[in-house]
C-alpha positions as CSV (number, residue, x, y, z in Angstrom):
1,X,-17.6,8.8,-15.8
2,X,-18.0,8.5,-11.9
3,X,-17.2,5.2,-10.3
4,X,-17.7,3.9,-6.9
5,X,-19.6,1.2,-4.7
6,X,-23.2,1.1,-3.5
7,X,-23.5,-0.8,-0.4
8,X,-27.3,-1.9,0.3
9,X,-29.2,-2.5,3.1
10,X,-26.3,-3.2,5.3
11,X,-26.7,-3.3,8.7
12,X,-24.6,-0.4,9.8
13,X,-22.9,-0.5,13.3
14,X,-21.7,3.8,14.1
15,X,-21.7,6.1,16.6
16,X,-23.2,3.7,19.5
17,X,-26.7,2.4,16.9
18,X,-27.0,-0.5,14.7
19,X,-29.4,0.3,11.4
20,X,-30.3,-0.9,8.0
21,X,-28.8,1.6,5.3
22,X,-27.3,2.1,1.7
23,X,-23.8,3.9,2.0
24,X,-22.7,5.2,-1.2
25,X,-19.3,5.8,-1.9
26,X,-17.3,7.8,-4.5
27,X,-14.0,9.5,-5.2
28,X,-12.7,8.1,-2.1
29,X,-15.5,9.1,0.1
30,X,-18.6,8.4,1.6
31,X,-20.9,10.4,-0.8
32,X,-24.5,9.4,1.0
33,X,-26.1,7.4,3.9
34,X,-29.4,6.0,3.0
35,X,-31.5,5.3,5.8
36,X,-34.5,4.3,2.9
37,X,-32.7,2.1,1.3
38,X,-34.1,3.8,-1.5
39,X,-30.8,5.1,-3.4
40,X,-30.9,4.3,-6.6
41,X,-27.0,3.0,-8.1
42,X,-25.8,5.5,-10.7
43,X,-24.2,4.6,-13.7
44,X,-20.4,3.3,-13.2
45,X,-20.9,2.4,-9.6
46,X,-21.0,-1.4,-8.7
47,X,-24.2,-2.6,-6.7
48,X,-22.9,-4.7,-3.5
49,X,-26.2,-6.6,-1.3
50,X,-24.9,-6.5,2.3
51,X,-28.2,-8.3,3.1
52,X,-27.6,-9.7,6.5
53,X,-24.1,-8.3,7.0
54,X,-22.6,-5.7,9.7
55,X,-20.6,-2.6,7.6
56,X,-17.9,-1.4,10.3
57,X,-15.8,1.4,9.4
58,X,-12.2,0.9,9.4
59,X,-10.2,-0.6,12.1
60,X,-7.3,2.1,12.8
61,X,-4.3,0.5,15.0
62,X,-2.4,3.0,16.6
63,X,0.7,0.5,17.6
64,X,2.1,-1.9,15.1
65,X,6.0,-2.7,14.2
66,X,6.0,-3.5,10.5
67,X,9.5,-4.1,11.1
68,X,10.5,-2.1,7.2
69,X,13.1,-0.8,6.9
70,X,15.7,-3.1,8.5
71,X,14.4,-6.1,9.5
72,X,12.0,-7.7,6.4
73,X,13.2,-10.8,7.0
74,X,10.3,-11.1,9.8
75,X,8.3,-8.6,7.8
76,X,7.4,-5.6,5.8
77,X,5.0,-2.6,4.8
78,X,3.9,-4.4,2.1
79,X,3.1,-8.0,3.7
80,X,1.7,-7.2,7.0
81,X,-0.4,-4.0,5.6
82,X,-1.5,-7.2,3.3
83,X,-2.9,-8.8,6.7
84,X,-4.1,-5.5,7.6
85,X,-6.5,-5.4,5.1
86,X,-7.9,-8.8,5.6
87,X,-8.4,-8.5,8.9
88,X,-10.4,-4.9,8.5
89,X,-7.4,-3.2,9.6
90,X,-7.6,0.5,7.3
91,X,-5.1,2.6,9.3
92,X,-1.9,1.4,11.1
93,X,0.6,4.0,13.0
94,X,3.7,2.3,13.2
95,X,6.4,2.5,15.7
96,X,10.5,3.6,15.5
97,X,12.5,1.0,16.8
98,X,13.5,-0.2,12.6
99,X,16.9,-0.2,11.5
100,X,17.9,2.7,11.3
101,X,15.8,3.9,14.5
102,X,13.1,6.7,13.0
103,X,15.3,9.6,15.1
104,X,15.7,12.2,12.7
105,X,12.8,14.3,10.7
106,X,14.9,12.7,7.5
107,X,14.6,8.6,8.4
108,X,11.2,9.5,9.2
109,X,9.9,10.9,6.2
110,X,11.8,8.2,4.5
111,X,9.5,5.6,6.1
112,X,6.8,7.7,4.9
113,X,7.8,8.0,1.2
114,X,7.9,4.1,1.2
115,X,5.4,4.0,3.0
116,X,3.4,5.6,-0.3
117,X,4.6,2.6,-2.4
118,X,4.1,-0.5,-0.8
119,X,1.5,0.2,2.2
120,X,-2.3,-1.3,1.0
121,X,-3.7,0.5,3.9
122,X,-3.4,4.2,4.8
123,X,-0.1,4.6,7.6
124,X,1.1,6.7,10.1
125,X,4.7,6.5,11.9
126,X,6.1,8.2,14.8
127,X,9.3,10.0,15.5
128,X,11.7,8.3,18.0
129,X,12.7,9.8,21.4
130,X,16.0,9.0,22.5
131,X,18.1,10.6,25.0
132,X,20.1,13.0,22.6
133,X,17.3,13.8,19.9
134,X,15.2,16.6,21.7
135,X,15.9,18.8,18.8
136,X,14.7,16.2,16.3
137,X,11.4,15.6,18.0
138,X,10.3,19.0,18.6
139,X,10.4,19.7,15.0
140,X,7.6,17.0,14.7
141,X,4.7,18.3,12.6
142,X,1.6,17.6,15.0
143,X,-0.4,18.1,11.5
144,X,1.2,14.9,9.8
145,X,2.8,12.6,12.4
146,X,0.7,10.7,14.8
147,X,3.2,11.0,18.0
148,X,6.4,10.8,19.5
149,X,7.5,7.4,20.9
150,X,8.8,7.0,24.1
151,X,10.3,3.7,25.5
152,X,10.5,3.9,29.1
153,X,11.8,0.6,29.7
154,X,14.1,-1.7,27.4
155,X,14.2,-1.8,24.0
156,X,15.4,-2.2,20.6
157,X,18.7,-0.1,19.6
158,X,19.4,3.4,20.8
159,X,15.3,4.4,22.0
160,X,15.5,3.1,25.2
161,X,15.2,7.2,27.5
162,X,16.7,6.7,30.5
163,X,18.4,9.7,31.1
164,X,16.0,12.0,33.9
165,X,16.7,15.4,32.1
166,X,16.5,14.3,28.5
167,X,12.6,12.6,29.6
168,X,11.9,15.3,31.4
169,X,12.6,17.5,28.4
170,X,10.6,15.5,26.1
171,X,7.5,15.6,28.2
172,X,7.9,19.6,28.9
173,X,8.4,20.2,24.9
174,X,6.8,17.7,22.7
175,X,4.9,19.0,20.1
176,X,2.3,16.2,19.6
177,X,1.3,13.6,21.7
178,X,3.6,11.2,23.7
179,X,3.2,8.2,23.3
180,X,4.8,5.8,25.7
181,X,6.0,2.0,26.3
182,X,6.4,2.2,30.9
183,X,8.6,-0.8,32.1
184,X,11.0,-0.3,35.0
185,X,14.3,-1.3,33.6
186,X,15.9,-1.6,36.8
187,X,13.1,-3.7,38.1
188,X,13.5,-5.8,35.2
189,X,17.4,-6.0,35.4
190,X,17.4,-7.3,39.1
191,X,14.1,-10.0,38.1
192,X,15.8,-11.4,35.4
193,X,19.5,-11.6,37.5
194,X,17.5,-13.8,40.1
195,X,15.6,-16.0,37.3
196,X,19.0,-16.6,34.8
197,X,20.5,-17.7,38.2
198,X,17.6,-20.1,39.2
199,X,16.7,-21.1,35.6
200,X,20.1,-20.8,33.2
201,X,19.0,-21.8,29.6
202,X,16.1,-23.9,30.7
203,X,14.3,-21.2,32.0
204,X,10.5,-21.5,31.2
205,X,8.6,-19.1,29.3
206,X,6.0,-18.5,32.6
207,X,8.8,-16.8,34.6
208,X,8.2,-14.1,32.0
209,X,5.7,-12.1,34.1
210,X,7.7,-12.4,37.5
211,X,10.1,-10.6,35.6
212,X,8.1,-7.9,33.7
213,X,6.4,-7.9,36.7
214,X,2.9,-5.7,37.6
215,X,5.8,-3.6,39.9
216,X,8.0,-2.6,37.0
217,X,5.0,-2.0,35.1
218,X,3.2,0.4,38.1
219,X,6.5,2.4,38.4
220,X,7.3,3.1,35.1
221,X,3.5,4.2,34.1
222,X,2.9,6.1,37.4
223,X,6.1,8.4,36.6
224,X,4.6,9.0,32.7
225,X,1.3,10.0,34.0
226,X,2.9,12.2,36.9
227,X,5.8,13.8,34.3
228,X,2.7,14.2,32.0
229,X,0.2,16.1,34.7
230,X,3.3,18.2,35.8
231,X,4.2,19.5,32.3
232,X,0.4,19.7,30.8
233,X,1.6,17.0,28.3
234,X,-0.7,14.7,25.9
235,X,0.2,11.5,26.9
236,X,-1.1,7.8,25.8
237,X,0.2,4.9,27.4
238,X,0.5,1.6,25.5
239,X,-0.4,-1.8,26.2
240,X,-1.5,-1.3,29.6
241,X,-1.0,-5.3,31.4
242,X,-2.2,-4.9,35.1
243,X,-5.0,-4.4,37.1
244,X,-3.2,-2.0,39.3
245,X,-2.4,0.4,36.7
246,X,-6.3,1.3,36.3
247,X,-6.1,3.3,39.2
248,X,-4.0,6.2,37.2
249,X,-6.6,6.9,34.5
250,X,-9.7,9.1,34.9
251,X,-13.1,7.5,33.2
252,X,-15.3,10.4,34.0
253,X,-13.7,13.0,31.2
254,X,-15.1,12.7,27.9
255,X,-12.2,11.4,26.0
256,X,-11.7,14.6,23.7
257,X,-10.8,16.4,26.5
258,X,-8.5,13.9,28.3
259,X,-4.6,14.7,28.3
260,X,-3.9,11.2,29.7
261,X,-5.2,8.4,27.4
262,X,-4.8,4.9,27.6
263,X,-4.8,1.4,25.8
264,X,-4.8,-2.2,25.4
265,X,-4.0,-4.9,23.2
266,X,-5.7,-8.2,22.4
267,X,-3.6,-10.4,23.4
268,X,-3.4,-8.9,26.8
269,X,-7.6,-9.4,27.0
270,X,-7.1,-12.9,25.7
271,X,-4.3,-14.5,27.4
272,X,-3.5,-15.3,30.8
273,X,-0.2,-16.8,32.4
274,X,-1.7,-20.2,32.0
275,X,-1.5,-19.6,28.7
276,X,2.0,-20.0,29.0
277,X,2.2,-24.0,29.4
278,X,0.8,-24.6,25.9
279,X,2.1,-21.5,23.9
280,X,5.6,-20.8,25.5
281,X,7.5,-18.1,23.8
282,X,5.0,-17.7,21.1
283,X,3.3,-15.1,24.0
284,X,6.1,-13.5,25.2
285,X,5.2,-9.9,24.9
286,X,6.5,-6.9,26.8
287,X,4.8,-6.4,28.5
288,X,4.1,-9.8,29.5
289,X,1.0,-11.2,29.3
290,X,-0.2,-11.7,33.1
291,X,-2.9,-13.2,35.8
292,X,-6.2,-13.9,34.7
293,X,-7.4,-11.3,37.5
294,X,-5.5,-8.9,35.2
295,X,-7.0,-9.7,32.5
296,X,-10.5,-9.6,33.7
297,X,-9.4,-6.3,34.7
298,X,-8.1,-4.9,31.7
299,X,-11.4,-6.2,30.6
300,X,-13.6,-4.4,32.8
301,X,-11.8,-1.1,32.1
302,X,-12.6,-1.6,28.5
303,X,-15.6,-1.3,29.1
304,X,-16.3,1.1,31.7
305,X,-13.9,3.5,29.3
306,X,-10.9,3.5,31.7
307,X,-9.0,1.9,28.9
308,X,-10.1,4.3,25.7
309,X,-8.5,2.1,22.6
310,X,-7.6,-1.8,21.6
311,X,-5.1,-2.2,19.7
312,X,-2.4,-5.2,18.5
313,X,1.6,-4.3,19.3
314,X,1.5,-6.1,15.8
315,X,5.2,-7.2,16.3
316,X,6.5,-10.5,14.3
317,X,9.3,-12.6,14.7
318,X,10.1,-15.7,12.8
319,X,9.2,-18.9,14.3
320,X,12.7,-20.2,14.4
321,X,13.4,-16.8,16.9
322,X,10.7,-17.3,19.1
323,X,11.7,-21.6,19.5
324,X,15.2,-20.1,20.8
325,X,15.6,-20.6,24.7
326,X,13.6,-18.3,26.5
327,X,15.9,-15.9,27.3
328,X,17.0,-15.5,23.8
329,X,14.2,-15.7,22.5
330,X,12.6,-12.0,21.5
331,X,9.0,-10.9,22.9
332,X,6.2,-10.2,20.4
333,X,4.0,-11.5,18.0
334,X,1.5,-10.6,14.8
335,X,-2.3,-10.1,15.5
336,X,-3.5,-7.4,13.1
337,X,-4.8,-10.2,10.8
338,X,-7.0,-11.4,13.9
339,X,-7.6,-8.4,16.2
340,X,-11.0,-7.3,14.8
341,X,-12.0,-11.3,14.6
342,X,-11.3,-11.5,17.7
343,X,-12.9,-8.6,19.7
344,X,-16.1,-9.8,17.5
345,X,-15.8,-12.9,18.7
346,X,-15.9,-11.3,22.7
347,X,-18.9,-9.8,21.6
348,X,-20.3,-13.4,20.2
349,X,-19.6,-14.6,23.7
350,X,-21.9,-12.2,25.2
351,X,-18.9,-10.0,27.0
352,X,-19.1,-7.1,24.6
353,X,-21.5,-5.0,22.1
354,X,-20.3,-4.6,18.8
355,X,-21.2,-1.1,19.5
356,X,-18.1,-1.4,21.9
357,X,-15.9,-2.7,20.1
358,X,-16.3,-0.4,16.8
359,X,-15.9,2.4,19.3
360,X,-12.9,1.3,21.0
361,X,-11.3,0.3,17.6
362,X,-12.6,2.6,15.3
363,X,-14.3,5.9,16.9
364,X,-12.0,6.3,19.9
365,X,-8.5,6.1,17.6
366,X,-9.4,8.6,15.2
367,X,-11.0,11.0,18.2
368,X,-8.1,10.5,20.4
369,X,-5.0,11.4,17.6
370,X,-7.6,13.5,15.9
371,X,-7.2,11.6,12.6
372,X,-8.6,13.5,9.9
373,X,-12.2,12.3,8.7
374,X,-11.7,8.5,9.2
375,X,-12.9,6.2,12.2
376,X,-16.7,7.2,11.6
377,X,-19.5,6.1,9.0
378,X,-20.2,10.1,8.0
379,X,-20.9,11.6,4.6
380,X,-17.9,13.3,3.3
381,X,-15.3,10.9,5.3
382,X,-13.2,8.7,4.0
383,X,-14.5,5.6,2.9
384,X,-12.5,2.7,5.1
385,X,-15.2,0.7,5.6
386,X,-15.6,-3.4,6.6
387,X,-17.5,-5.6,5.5
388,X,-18.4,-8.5,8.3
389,X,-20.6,-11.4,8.2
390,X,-21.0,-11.8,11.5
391,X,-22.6,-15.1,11.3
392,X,-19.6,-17.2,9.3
393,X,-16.4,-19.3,10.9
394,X,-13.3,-19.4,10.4
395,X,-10.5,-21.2,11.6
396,X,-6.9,-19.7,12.0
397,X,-4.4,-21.9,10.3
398,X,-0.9,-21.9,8.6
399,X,-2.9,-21.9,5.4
400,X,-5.0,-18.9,5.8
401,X,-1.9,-17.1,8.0
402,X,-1.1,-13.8,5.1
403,X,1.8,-12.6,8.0
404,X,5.6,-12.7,6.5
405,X,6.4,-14.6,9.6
406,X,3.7,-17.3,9.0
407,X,2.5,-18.1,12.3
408,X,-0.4,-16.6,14.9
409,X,-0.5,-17.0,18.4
410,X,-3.9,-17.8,17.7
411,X,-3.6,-20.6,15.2
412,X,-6.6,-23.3,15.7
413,X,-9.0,-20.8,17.1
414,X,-12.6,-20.9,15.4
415,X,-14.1,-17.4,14.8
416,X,-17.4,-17.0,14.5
417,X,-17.2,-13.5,12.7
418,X,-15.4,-13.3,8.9
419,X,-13.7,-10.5,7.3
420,X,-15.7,-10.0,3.7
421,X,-14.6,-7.3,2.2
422,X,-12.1,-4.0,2.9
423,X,-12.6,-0.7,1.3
424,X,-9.6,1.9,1.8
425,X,-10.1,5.5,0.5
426,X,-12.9,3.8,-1.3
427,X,-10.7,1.2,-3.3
428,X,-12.0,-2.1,-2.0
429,X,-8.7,-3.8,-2.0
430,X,-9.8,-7.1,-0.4
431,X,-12.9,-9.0,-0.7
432,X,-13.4,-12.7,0.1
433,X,-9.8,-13.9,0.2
434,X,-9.0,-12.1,-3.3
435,X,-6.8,-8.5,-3.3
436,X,-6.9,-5.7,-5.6
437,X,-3.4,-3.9,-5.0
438,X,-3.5,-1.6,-7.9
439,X,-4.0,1.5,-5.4
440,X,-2.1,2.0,-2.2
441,X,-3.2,3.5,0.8
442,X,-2.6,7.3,2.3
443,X,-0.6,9.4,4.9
444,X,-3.3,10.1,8.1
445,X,-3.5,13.2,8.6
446,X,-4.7,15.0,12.3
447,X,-6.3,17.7,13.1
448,X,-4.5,19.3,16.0
């Protein structure tokens, strides 16, 4: 017998219109849309009444550091796909710098085979660029991995490409998309000379954008884009912090025929440096979090489709790493729990449509790595959907916190949007604070 979900008379929110429909889903898929709300619920299937609440389809974060294998002490597959979930996260592509760094075809289908057997949500990773693995990356399968990684400023173990021929090599023969991380490590190395002399070990956590400065961040993206237009290469630059850098990507190409992409992450639309004074190193990102002009930027160019995706840079530490002195004390944080929540709750205060925000975290991820018939509410796609009442509050606390590292840079903010229920592949493995684990997620695939 044939089991699944009908969803009635939920108030649907896909491909830019809001409308009342029944979405049937079976064998993983979305089976029908119902417009009449007429469908009857066949035998086997469970009945849900979405009366009154939004069905989204999945959330799809194309940057997250799961930090498994080689560093679960802050977290893992398992726990932070966990928050995933809850949050109406259904896709995640996670990023190299592990331990080992993903920089061989091997470690990388390693991640993926684990991936398979402890991920709750459906998982992509890409294959690390280094300055000696050229050979590696071009035999990427565009097909089954969503991009190569690029870290073009500092970073964790042997990624950081700093070498001009081995860069210029990746962007001439990558197979897939280019994905890439623009800091200007010499920029950075002189800032931070001039603040560890001022500041010793009582520097403050606010010098952090004066030295990941908008400069470091300008020079650094402005040589991807112009490597990328030279060599015809697909490139997507992450967590874009600075007004300035706005003026390197084109709004006026429909974004399936763009070759230069670009995104942002929440905590870069909802901090400012100000925010430094209360939260201290538990907002030390790179890049940093900046000016509030910057922000209201950022903003702007998410929606006027400058910026094409928001994403989190999902990237935990333990609390007792980020209370270290500020220079020893490493930059990132978890958001994936939070990031829908929190776009909802932009669109609460009037600055966005939910229309925007389902397209900038749903429709544009899958359209811009061409991930294979998710992102969309379409019969025969894959049934990640969300579940949202978008009238209900919630408060972000230690108690309610599912990361392995137990703390959010957004602890004591009220939402007023909740996360009901998560279906991935059709499996609703969450639904009002209860999981049902007993099926994992999947491998994206693309369509390149």
């Amino acid at each position: 017998m044939k089991s699944g979900f009908v969803i009635k008379n939920a108030t649907l929110i896909n491909e830019g219109v809001k409308f009342v429909a029944t979405v049937m889903i079976g064998n993983g898929i979305i089976e029908k849309i119902d417009k009449t709300n007429t469908a009857l619920t066949p035998q086997g299937y469970q009945e849900i009444d979405a009366t009154g609440l939004y069905l989204l389809p999945g959330v799809i974060d194309d940057q997250v550091h799961f930090r498994d294998p080689g560093l679960t002490y802050k977290a893992d597959i398992y726990t932070e796909s966990k928050a995933a979930v809850a949050g109406g996260v259904t896709s995640f592509m996670d990023m190299p710098n592990t331990i080992p760094n993903t920089i061989t075809q091997e470690i990388l289908e390693d991640k993926y085979q684990m991936a398979a057997g402890k991920s709750l949500a459906n998982f992509s990773f890409y294959m690390g660029a280094n300055n000696n693995n050229l050979e590696e990356v071009k035999k990427t399968d565009p097909t089954k991995v969503c991009g190569i990684k690029v870290f073009m400023g500092s970073s964790t173990g042997n990624l950081l490409v700093d070498d001009e021929t081995a860069l210029e090599n990746i962007f001439r023969y990558a197979p897939t998309l280019v994905a890439t991380h623009c800091e200007d490590d010499a920029t950075i190395a002189a800032n931070t000379k001039i603040y560890k002399e001022k500041y010793g070990d009582d520097a403050p956590a606010w010098i952090h954008p004066l030295i990941r400065n908008a400069r470091a961040c300008y020079l650094s993206s402005s040589k991807a884009v112009e490597l990328a237009k030279k060599h015809n290469t697909r490139l997507h630059i992450l967590h874009l912090s600075t007004a300035n850098e706005m003026a390197l990507f084109d709004n006026n190409i429909p974004l399936e025929e763009k070759r230069i992409t670009a995104e942002v992450c929440i905590h870069h639309l909802w901090f400012n440096d100000k925010d430094y004074d209360d939260k201290g190193n538990f907002i030390k990102w790179n890049p940093a979090v900046k000016s509030e002009s910057d922000r209201v930027a950022l903003f702007e160019a998410v929606l006027d489709n400058t910026i094409d995706i928001v994403a989190t840079d999902h990237a935990p530490h333990t609390s007792e790493e980020k209370q270290r002195p500020f220079f020893k004390a490493p930059s990132g944080g978890p958001m994936i729990q939070h990031s829908l929540q929190a776009m909802l709750e932009f669109s609460h205060q009037h600055k966005i449509s939910v229309e925007k925000v389902v397209e900038k975290m749903c429709h544009h991820p899958a359209t811009l790595f061409r991930v294979k018939k998710r992102g969309f509410i379409r019969e025969g796609y894959y049934a990640d959907l969300v579940l949202v009442d978008k009238d209900a509050t919630e408060t972000v606390s230690k108690a309610n916190i599912l990361y392995k590292c137990g703390w959010s840079p957004m602890e004591g903010v009220t939402f007023h949007s909740k996360i009901v229920s998560t279906f991935v592949n059709g499996h609703r493995v969450y639904n009002q604070g209860v999981f049902d684990e007993s099926v994992k997620g999947k491998r994206l695939l693309f369509e390149r």
